[in-house]
C-alpha positions, 0 to 999 in steps of 0.5 A: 928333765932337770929340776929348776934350781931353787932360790936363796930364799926356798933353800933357807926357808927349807933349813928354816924347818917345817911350819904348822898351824893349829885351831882350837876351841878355847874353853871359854868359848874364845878361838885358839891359835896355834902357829909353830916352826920346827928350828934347826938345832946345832948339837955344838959339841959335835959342830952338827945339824942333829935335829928340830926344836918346836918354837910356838905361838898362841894367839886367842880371838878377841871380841871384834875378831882380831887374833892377839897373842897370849901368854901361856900363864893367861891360859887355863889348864884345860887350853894348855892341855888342848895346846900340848896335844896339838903340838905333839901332834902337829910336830910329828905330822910334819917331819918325815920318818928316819930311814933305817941305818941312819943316826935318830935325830932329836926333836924337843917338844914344849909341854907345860908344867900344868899339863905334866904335873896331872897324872891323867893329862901326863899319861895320854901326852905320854901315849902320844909321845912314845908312839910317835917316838917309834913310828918316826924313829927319832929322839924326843925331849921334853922342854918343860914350860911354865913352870912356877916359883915355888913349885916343889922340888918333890913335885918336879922331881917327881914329874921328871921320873915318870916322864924319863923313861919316854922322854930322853931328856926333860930341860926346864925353860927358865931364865938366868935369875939366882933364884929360879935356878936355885929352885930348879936344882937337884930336881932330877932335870937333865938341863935347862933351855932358855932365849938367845936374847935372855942371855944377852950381849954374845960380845961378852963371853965371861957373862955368856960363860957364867950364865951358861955354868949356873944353868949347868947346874940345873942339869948338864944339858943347855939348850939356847933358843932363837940363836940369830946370828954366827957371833951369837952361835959361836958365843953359845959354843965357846960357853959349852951350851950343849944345842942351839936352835937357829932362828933363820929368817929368809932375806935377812943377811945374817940369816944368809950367813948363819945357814952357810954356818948351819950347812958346813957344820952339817957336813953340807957344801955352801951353795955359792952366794 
């Protein structure tokens, strides 16, 4: 029996990524929410689909029972931890093996400085990491999140020693500001991640260039988050970002364009529109 062909809106949703969801206890008492997705990301070297980047959101339970956003900075370490774990756990649990013979894909994972600045919390994240690493067959990065003006250099570098041998890369989360990247450089990171929307207008490709040249220097590997339209993909890639992850929202228009973009780029032909 032939399948019945799948709409516009299951195939993005499809390119979109796998979403997961997480309860927690907080440690004072108060529900963690954990909703996450699994963004597509373009190695834009290459022009390829080459793997998945986790993108969360963490809510908390309020005192009528509403749950609201947080901030990571408003958690404790104890939270964080808990919230890492899950992440790891839920984004292995939701892709799929590599086959043998095929190219490993890579998956960048979010993990807070809090937790991998504690030896203990960092060997058991480590565990899972590099367990998940062989039984799917797929490359991990570390997205190091949260991390604090002022923090040691010596501390960071120490950091990204021990987690190099299970992480593939360590990119450092941060912003376009001189002084926070000043802070993160020769720290032993392989690059930097940031927001689409911290680097601004696509439009002005001497200011996407030089932002991407200065997160360079953390580290040669730049990856540029929630990129939502091909203007802005094609800005990223003119600047010589390494990865972009794509934020395809299904029934938005220039999603619809972006996905035709991420397809031809994965070698894929455009279904008809």
């Amino acid at each position: 029996m032939t399948s019945p062909p799948r709409s516009r809106g299951d195939a993005l949703e499809q390119l979109r990524g796998p979403t997961f969801v997480a309860s927690l206890a907080g440690a004072s008492g108060r529900r963690l929410q954990l909703a996450g997705v699994l963004r597509p990301v373009i190695a834009l070297g290459e022009g390829a689909l080459r793997g998945r980047a986790a993108s969360c959101v963490v809510s908390v339970q309020q005192p009528d029972g509403r749950l609201a956003p947080v901030e990571a900075r408003a958690l404790n370490t104890v939270d964080l931890e808990r919230l890492d774990q899950a992440v790891i756990e839920k984004a292995f649990a939701a892709i799929a093996p590599t086959p043998e013979g095929e190219r490993p894909p890579l998956l960048f994972l979010p993990v807070s400085w809090s937790s991998l600045r504690s030896a203990r919390s960092r060997r058991r994240l480590l565990r899972l990491v590099a367990a998940g690493q062989v039984r799917l067959r797929t490359i991990v990065l570390c997205e190091v999140t949260g991390i604090e003006s002022g923090t040691p250099q010596a501390a960071l570098r120490e950091m990204a020693g021990e987690i190099q041998p299970i992480f593939r890369g360590v990119l450092a989360r941060t912003t376009t500001a001189r002084k926070t990247i000043r802070e993160l450089v020769d720290c032993g990171l392989t690059g930097a991640a940031i927001e689409a929307a911290v680097l601004g207008d696509a439009e002005d490709s001497e200011a996407m260039l030089r932002s991407v040249l200065a997160l360079q220097k953390i580290g040669p590997g730049v990856l540029v988050h929630a990129v939502r339209s091909v203007a802005a993909l094609t800005a990223v890639r003119a600047a010589g970002a390494s990865w972009a992850s794509l934020d395809i929202v299904p029934g938005a228009a220039e999603s619809i364009r972006l996905a035709a973009a991420t397809k031809t780029a994965a070698g894929e032909t455009p279904t008809a529109e």
